[in-house]
TORZA-203692 format. One record per residue (C-alpha): residue number from 1; residue in three letters; chain; x, y, z. Coordinates in pm, whole numbers, plus 50000, padded with zeros to 5 digits. Last residue first. Example, Ala and Ser with C-alpha at 12.3 -4.5 7.8 and 13.67 -1.06 7.14 Angstrom:
TORZA-203692
num_residu_chaine_c1_c2_c3
2_SER_A_51367_49894_50714
1_ALA_A_51230_49550_50780
END
This chain:
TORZA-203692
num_residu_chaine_c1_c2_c3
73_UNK_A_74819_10528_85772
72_UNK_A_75148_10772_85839
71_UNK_A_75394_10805_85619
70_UNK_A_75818_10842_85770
69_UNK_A_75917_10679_85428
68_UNK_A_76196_10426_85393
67_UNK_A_75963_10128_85480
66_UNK_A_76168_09806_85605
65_UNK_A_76160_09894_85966
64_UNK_A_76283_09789_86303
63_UNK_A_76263_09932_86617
62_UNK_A_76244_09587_86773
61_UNK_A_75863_09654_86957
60_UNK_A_75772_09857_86632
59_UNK_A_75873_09546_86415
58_UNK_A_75679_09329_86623
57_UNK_A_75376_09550_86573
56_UNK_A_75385_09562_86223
55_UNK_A_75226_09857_86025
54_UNK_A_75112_09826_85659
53_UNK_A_74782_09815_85733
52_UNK_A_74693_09594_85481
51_UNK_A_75008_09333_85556
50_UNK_A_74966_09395_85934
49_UNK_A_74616_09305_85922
48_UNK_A_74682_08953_85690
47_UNK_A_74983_08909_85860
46_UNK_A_74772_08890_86210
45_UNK_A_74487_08722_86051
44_UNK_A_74747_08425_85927
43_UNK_A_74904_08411_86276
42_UNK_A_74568_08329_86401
41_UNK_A_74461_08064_86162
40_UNK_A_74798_07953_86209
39_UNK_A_74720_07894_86573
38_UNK_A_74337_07741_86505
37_UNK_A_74571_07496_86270
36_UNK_A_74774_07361_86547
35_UNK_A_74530_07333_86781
34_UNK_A_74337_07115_86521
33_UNK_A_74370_07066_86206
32_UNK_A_74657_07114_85933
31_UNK_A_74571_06967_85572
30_UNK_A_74173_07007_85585
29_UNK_A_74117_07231_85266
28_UNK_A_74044_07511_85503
27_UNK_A_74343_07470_85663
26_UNK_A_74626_07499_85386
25_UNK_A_74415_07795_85236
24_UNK_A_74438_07984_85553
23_UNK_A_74815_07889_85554
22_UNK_A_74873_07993_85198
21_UNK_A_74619_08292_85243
20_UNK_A_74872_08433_85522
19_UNK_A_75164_08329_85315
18_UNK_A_75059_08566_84998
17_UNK_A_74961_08860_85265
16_UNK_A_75339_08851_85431
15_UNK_A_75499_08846_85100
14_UNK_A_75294_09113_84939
13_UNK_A_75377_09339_85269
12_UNK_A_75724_09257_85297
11_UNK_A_75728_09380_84930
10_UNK_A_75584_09670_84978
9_UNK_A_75765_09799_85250
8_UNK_A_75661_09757_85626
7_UNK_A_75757_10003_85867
6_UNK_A_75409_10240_85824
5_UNK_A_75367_10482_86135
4_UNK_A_75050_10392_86344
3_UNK_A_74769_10694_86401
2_UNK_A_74537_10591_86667
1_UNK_A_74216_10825_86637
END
């Protein structure tokens, strides 16, 4: 089993999972279509994971993290 270390704080996470149903939202009621609206799809999964996970992978590849605690998920 993969263990991740958590980076993200609470409040990046609330943040990240209120923008990813903003943008799902935004497409489903027809506002961005197309290309451009299959790649915020996409970005919104990828908050959505990394905002119940609590883990980003960008912020591992900087060495960055919001999260005080050393917990793992």
């Amino acid at each position: 089993m993969i263990k991740f270390k958590k980076n993200m704080s609470d409040f990046d996470r609330v943040v990240r999972f209120i923008v990813s149903v903003l943008l799902l939202s935004l497409f489903f009621i027809g506002e961005i279509r197309g290309v451009f609206g299959v790649l915020l799809i996409i970005v919104s999964f990828m908050f959505s994971f990394a905002s119940i996970t609590a883990f980003c992978p960008f912020y591992k590849s900087v060495n960055f993290k919001t999260n005080k605690s050393d917990d793992y998920l």
